[in-house]
mmCIF file as Biopython writes it, N, C-alpha, C and O atoms, coordinates in Angstrom:
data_model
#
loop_
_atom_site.group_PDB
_atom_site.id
_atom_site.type_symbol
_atom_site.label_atom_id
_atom_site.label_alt_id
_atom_site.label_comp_id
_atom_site.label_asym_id
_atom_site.label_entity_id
_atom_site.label_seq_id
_atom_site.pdbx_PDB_ins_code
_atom_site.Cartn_x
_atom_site.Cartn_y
_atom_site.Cartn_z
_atom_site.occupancy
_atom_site.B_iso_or_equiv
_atom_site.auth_seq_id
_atom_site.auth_asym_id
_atom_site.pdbx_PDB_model_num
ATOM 1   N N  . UNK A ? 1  ? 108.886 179.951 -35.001 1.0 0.0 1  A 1 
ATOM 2   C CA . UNK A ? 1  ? 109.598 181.187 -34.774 1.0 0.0 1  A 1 
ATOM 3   C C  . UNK A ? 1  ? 110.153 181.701 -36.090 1.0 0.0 1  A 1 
ATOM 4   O O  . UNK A ? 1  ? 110.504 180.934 -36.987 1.0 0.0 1  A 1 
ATOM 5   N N  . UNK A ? 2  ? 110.231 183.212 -36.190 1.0 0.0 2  A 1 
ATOM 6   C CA . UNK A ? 2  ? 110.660 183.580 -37.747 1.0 0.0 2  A 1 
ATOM 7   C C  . UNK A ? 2  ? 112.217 183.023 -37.363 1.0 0.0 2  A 1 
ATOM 8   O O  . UNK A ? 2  ? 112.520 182.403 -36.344 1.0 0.0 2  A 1 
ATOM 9   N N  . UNK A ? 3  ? 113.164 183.444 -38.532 1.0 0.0 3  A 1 
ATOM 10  C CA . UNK A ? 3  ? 114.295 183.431 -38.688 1.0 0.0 3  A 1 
ATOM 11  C C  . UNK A ? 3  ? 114.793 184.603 -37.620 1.0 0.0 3  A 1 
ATOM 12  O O  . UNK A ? 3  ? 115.627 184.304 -36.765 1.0 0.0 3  A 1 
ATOM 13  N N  . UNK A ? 4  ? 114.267 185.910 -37.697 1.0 0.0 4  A 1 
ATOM 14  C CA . UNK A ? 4  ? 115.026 186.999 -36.967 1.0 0.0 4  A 1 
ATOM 15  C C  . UNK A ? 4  ? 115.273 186.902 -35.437 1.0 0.0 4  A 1 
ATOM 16  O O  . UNK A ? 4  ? 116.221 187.148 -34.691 1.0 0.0 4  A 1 
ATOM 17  N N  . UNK A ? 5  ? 113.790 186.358 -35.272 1.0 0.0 5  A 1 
ATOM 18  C CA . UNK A ? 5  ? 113.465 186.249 -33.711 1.0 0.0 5  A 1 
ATOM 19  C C  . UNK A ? 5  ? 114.783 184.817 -33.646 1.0 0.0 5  A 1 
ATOM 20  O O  . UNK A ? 5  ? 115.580 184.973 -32.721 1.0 0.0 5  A 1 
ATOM 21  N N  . UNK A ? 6  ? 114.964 183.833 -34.317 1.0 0.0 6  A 1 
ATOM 22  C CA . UNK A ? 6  ? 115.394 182.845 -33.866 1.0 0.0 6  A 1 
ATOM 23  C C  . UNK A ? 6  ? 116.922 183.177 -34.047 1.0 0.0 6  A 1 
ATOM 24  O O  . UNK A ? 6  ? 117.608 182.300 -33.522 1.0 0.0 6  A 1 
ATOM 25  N N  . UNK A ? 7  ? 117.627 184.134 -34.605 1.0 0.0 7  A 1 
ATOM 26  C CA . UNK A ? 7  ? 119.183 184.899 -34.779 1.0 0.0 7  A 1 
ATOM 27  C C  . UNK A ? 7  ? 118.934 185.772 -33.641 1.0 0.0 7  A 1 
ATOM 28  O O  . UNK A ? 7  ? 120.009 185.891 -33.052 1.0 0.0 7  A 1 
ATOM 29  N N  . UNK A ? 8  ? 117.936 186.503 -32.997 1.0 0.0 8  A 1 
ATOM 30  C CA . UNK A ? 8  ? 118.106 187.415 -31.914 1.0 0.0 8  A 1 
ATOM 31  C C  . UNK A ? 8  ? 118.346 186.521 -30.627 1.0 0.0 8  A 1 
ATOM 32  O O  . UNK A ? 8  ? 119.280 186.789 -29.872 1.0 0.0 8  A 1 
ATOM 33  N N  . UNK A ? 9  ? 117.358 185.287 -30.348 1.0 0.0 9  A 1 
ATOM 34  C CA . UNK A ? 9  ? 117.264 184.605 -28.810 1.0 0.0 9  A 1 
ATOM 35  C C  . UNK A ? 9  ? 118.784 183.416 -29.107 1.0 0.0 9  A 1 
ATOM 36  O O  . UNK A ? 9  ? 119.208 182.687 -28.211 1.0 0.0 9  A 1 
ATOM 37  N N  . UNK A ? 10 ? 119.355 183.463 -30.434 1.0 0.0 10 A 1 
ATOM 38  C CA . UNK A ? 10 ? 120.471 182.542 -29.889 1.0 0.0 10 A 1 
ATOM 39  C C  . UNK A ? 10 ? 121.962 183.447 -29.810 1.0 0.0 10 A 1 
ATOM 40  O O  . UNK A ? 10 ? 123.054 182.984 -29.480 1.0 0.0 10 A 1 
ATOM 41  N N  . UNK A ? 11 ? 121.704 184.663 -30.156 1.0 0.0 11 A 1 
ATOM 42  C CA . UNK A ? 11 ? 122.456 186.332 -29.871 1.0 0.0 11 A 1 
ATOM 43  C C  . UNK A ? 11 ? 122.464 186.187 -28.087 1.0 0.0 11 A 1 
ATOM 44  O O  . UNK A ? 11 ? 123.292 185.677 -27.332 1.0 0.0 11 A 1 
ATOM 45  N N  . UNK A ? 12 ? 121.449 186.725 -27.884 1.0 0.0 12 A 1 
ATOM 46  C CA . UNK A ? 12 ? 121.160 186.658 -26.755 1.0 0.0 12 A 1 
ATOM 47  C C  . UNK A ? 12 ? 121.978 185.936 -25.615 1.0 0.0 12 A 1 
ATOM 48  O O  . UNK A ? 12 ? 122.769 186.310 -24.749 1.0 0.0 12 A 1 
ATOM 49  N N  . UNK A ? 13 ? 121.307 184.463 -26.093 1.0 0.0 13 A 1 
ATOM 50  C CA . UNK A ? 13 ? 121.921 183.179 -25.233 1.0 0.0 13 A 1 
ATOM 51  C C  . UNK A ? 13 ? 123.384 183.266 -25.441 1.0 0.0 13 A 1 
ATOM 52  O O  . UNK A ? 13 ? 124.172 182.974 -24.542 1.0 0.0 13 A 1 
ATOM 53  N N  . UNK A ? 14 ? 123.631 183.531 -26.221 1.0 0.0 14 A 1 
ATOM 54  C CA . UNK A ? 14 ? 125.728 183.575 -26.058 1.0 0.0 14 A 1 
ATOM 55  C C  . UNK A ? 14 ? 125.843 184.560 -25.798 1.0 0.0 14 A 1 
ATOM 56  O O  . UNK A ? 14 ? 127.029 184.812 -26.011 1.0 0.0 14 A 1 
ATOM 57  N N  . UNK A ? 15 ? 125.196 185.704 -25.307 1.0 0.0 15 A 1 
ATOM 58  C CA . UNK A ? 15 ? 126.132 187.102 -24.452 1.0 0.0 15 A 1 
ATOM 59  C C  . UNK A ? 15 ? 126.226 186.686 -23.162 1.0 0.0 15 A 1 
ATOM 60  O O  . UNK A ? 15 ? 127.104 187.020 -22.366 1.0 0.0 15 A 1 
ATOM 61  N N  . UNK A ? 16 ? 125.044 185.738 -22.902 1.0 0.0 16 A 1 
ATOM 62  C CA . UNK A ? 16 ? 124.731 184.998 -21.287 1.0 0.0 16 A 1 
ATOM 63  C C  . UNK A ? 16 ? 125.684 184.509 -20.842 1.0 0.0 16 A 1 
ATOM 64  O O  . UNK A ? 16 ? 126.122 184.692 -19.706 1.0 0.0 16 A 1 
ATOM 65  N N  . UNK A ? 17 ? 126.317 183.534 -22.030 1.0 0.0 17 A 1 
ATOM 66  C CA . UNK A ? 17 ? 127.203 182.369 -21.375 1.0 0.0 17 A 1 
ATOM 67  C C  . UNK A ? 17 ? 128.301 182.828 -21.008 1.0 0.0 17 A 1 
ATOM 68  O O  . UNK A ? 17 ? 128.929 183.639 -21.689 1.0 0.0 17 A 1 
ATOM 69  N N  . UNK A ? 18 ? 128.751 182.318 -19.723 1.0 0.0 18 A 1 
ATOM 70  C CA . UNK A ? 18 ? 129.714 182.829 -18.913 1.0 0.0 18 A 1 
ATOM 71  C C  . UNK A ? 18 ? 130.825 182.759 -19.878 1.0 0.0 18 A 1 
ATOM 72  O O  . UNK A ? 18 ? 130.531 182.263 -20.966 1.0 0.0 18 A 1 
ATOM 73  N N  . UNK A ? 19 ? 132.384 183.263 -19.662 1.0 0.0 19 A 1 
ATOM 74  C CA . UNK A ? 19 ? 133.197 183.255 -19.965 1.0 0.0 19 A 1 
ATOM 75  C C  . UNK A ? 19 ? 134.206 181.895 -19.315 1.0 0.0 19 A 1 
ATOM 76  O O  . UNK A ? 19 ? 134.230 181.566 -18.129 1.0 0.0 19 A 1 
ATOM 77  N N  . UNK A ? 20 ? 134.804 181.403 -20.161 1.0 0.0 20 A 1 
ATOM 78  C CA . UNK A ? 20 ? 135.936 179.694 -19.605 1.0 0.0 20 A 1 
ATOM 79  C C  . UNK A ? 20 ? 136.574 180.532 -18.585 1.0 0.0 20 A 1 
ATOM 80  O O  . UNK A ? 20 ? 136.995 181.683 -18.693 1.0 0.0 20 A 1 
ATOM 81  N N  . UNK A ? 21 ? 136.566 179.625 -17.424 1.0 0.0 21 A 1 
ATOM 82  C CA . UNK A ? 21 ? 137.135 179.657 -16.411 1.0 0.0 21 A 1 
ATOM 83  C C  . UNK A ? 21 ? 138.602 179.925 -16.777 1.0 0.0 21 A 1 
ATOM 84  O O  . UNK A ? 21 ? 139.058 179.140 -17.608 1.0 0.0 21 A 1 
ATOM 85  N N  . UNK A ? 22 ? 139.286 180.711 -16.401 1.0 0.0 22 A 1 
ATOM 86  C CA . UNK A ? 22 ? 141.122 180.569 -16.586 1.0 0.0 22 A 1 
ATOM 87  C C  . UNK A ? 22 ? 141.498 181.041 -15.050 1.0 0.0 22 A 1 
ATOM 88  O O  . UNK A ? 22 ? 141.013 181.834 -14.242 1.0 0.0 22 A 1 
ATOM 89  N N  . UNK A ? 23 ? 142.435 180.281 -15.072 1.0 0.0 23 A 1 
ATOM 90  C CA . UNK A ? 23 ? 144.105 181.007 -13.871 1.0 0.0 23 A 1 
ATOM 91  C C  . UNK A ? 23 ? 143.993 182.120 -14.198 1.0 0.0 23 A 1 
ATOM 92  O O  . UNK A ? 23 ? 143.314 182.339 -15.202 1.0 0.0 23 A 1 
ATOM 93  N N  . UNK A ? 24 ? 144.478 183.005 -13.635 1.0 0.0 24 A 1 
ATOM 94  C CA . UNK A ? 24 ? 144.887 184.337 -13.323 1.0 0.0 24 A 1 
ATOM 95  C C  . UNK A ? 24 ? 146.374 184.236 -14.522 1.0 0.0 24 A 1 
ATOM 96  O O  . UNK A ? 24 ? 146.522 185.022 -15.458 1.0 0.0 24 A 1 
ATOM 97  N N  . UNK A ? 25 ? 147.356 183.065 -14.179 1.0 0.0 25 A 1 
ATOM 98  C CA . UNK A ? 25 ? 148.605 183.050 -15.421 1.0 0.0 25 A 1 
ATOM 99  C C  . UNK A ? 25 ? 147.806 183.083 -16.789 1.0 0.0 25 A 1 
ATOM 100 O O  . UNK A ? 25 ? 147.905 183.881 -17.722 1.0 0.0 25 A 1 
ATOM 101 N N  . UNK A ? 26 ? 147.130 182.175 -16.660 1.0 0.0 26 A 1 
ATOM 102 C CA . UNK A ? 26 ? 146.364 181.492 -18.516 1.0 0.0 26 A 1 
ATOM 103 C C  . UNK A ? 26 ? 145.690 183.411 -18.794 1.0 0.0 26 A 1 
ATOM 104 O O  . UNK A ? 26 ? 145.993 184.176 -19.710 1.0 0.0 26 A 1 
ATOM 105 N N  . UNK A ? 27 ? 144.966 183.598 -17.893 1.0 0.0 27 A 1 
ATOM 106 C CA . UNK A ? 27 ? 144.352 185.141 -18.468 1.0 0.0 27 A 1 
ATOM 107 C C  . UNK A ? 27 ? 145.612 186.045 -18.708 1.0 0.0 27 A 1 
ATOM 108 O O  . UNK A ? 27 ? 145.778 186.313 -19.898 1.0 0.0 27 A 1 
ATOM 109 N N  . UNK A ? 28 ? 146.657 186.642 -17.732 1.0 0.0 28 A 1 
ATOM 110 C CA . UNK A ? 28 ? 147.321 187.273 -18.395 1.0 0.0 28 A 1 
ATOM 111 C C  . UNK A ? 28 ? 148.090 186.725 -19.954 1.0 0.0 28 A 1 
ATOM 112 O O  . UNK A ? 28 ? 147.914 187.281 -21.039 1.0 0.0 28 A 1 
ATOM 113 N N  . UNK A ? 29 ? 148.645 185.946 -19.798 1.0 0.0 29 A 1 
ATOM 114 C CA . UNK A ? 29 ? 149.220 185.433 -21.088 1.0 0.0 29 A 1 
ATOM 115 C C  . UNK A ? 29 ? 148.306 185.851 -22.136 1.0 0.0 29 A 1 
ATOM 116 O O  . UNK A ? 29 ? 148.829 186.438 -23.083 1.0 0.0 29 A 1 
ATOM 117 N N  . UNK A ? 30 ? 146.856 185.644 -22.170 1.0 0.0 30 A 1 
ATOM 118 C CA . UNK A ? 30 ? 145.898 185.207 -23.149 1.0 0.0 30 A 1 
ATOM 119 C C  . UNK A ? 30 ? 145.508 186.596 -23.306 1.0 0.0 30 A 1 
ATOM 120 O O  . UNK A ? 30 ? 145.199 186.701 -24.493 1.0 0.0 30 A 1 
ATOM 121 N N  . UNK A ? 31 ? 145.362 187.707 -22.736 1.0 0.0 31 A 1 
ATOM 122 C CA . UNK A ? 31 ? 145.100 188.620 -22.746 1.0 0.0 31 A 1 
ATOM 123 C C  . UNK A ? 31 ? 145.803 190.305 -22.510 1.0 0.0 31 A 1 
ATOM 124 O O  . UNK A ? 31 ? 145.374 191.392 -22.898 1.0 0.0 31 A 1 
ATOM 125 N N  . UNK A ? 32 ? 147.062 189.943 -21.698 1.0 0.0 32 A 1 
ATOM 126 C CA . UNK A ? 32 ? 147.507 191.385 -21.762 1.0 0.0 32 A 1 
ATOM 127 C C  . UNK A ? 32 ? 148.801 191.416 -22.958 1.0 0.0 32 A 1 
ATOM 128 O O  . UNK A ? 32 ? 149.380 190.378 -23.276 1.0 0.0 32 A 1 
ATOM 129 N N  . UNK A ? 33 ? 149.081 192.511 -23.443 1.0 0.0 33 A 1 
ATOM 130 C CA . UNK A ? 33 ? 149.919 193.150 -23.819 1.0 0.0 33 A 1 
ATOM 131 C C  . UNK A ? 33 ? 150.567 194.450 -23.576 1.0 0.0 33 A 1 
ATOM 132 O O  . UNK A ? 33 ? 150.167 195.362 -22.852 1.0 0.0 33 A 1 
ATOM 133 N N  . UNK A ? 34 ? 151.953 194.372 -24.518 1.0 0.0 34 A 1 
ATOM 134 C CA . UNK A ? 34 ? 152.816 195.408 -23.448 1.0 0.0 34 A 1 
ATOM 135 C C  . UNK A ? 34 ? 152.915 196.128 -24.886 1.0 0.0 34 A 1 
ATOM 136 O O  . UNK A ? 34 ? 152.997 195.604 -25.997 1.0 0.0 34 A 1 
ATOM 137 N N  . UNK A ? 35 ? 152.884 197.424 -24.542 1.0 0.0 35 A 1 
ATOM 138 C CA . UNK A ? 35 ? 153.145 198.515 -25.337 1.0 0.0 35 A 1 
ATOM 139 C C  . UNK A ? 35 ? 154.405 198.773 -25.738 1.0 0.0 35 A 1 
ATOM 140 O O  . UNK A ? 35 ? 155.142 198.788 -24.752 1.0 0.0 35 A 1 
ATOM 141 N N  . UNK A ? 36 ? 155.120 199.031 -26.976 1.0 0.0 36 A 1 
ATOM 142 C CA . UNK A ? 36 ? 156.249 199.563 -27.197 1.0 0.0 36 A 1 
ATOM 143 C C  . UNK A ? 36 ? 156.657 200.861 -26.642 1.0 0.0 36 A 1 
ATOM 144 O O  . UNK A ? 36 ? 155.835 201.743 -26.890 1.0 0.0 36 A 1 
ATOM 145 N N  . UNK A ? 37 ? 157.705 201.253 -25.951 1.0 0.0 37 A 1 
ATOM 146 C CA . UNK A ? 37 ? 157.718 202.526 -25.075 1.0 0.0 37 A 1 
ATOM 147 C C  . UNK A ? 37 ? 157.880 201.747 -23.713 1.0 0.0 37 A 1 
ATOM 148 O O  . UNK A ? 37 ? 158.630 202.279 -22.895 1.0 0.0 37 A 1 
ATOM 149 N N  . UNK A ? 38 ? 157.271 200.543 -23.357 1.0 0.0 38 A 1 
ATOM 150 C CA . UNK A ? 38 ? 156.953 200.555 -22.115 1.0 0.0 38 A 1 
ATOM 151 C C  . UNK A ? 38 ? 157.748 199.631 -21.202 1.0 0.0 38 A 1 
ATOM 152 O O  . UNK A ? 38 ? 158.006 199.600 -19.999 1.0 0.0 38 A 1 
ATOM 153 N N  . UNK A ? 39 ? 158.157 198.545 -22.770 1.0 0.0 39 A 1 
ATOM 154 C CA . UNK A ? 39 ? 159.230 196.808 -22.610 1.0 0.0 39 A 1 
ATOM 155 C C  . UNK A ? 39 ? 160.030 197.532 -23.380 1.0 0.0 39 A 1 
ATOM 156 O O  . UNK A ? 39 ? 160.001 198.573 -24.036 1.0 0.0 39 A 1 
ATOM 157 N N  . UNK A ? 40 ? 161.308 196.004 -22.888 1.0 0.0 40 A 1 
ATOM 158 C CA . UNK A ? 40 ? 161.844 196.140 -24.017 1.0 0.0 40 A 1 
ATOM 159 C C  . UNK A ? 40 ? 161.569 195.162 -25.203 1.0 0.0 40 A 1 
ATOM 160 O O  . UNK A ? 40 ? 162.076 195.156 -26.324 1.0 0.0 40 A 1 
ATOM 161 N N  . UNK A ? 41 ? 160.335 194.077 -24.483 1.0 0.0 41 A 1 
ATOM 162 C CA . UNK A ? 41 ? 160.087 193.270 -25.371 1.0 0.0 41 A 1 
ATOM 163 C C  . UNK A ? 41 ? 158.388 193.572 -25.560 1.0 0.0 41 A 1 
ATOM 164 O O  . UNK A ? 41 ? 157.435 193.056 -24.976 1.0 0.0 41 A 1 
ATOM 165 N N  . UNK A ? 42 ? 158.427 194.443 -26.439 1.0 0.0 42 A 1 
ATOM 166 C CA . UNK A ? 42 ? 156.624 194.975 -26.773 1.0 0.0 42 A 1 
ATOM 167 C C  . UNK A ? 42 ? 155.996 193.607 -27.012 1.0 0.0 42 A 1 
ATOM 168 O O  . UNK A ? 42 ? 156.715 192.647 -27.289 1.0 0.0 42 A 1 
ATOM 169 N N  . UNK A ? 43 ? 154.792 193.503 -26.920 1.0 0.0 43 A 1 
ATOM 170 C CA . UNK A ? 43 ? 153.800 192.380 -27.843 1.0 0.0 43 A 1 
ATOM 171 C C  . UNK A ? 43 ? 152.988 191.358 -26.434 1.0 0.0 43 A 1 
ATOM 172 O O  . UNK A ? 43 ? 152.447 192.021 -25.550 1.0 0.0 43 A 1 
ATOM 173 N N  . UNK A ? 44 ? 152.956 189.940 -26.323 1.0 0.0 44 A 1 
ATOM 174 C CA . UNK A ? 44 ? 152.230 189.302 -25.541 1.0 0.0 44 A 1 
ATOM 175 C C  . UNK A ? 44 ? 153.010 189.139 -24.350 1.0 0.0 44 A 1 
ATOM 176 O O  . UNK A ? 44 ? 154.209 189.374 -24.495 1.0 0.0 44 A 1 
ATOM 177 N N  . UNK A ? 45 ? 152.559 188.734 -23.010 1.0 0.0 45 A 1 
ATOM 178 C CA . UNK A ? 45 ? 153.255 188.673 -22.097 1.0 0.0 45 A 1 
ATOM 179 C C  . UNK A ? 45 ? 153.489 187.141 -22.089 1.0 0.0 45 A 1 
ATOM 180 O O  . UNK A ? 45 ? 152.587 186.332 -22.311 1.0 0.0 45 A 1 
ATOM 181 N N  . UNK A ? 46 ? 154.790 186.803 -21.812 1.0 0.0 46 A 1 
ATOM 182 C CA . UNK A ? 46 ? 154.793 185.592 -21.115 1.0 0.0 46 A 1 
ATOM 183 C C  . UNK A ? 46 ? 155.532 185.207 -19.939 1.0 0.0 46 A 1 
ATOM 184 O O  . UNK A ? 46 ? 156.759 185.290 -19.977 1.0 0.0 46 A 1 
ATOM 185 N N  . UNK A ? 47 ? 154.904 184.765 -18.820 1.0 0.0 47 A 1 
ATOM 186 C CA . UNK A ? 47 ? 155.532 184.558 -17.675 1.0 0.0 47 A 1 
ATOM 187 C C  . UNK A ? 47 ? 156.166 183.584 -17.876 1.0 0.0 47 A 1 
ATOM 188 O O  . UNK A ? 47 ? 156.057 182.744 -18.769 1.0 0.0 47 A 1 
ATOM 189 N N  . UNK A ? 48 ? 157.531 183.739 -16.233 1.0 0.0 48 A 1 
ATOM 190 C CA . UNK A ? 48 ? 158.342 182.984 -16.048 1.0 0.0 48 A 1 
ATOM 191 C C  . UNK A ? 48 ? 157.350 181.933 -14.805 1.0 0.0 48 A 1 
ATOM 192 O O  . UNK A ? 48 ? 156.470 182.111 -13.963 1.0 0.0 48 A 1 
ATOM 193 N N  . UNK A ? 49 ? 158.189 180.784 -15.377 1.0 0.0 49 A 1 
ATOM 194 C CA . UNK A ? 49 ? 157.483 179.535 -14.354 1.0 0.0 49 A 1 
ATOM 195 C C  . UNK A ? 49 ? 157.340 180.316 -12.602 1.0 0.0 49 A 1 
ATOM 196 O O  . UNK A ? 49 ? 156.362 180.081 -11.892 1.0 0.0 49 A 1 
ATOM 197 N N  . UNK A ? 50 ? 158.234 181.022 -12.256 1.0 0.0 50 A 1 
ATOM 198 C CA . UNK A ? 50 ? 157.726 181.557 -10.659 1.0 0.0 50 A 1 
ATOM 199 C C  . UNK A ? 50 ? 156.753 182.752 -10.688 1.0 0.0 50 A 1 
ATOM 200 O O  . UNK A ? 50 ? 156.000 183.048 -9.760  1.0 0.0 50 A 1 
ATOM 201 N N  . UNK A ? 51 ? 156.855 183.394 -11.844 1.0 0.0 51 A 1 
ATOM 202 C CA . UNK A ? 51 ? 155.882 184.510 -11.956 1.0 0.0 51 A 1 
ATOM 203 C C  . UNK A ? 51 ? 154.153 183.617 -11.836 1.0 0.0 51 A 1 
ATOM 204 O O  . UNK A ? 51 ? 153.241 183.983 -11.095 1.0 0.0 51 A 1 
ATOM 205 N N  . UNK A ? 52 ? 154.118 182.591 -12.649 1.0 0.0 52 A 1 
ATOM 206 C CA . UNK A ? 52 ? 152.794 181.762 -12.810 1.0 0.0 52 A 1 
ATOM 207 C C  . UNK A ? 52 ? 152.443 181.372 -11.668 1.0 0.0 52 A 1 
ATOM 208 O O  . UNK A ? 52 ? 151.231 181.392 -11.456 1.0 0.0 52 A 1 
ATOM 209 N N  . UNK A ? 53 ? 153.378 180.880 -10.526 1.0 0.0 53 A 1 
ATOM 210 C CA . UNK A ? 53 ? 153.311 180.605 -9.740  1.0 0.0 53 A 1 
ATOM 211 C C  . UNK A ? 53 ? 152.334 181.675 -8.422  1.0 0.0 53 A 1 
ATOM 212 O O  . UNK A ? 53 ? 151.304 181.591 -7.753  1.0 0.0 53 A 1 
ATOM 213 N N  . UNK A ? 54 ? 153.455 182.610 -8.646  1.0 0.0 54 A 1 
ATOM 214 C CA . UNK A ? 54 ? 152.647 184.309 -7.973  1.0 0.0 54 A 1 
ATOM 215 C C  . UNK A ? 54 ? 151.902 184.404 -8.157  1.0 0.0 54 A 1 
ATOM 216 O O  . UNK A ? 54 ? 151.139 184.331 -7.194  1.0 0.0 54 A 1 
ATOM 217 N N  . UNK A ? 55 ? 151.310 184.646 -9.435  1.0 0.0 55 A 1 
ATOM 218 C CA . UNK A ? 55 ? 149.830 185.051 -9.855  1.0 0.0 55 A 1 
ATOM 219 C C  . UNK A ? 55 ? 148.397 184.336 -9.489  1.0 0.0 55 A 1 
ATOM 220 O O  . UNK A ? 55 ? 147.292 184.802 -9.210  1.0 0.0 55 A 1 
ATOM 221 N N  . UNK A ? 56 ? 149.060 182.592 -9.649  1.0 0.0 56 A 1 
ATOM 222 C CA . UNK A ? 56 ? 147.727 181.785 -9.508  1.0 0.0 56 A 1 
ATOM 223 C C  . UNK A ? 56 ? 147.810 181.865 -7.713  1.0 0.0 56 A 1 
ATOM 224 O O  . UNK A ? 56 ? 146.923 182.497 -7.141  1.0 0.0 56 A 1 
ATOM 225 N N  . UNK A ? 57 ? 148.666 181.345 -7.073  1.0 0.0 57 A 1 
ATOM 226 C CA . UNK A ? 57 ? 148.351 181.905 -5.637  1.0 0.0 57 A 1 
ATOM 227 C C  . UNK A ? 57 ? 147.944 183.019 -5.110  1.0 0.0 57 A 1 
ATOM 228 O O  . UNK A ? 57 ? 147.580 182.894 -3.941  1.0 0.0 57 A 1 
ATOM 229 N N  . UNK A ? 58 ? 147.852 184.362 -5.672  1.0 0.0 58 A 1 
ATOM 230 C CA . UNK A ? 58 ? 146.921 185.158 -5.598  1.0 0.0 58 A 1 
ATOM 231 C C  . UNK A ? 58 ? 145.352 185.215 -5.789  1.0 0.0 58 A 1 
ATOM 232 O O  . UNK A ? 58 ? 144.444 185.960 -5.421  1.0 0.0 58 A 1 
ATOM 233 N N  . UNK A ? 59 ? 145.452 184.293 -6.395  1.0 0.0 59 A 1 
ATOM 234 C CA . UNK A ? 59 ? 144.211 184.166 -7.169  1.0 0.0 59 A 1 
ATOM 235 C C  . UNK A ? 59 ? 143.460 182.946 -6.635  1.0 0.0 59 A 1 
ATOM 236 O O  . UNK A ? 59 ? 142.549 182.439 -7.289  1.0 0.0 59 A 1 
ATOM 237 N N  . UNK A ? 60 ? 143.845 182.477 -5.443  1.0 0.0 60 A 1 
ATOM 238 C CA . UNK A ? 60 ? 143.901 181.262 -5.194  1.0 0.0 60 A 1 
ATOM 239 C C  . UNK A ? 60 ? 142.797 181.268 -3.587  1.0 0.0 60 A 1 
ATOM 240 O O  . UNK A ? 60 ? 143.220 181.631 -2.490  1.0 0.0 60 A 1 
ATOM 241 N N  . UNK A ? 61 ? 141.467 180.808 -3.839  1.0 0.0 61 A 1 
ATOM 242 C CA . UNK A ? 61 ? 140.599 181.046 -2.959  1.0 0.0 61 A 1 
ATOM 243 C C  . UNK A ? 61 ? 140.510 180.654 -1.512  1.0 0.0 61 A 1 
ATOM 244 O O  . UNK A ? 61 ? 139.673 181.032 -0.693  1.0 0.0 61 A 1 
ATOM 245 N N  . UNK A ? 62 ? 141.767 179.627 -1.297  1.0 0.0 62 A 1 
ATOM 246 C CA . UNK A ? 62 ? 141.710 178.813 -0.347  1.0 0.0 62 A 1 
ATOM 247 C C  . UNK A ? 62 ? 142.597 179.307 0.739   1.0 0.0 62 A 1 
ATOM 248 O O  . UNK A ? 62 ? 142.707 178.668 1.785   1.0 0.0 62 A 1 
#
C-alpha cells in the first residue's frame, strides 16, 4: 500500500471508532460550559454530588 492510501484507511478507521462510553455526569463535566453573562461562575461545569446523582439516573436504562 502507498503511504497516502495507508494515512487515508487509518483516517478513516478512527472517525469509525465509537466514542468512550461516559455517564451523562462524566459528559457534562467533560464537555459543557457556561458562558459569562449567563453564571456567576463562567467556565466548566461542575456538579454537586446530588446533581451527579440526577443526571446519571436519567440516563439510566433500567
Amino acid at each position: 500500500m502507498t503511504d497516502a492510501l495507508t494515512i487515508t484507511r487509518r483516517n478513516a478507521l478512527r472517525a469509525l471508532t465509537p466514542p468512550p462510553r461516559l455517564s451523562l455526569s462524566e459528559w457534562i463535566e467533560t464537555h459543557m460550559r457556561l458562558p459569562e453573562g449567563v453564571s456567576a461562575l463562567p467556565g466548566r461545569v461542575s456538579l454537586w454530588p446530588y446533581q451527579r446523582e440526577i443526571a446519571d439516573a436519567t440516563s439510566d436504562p433500567t
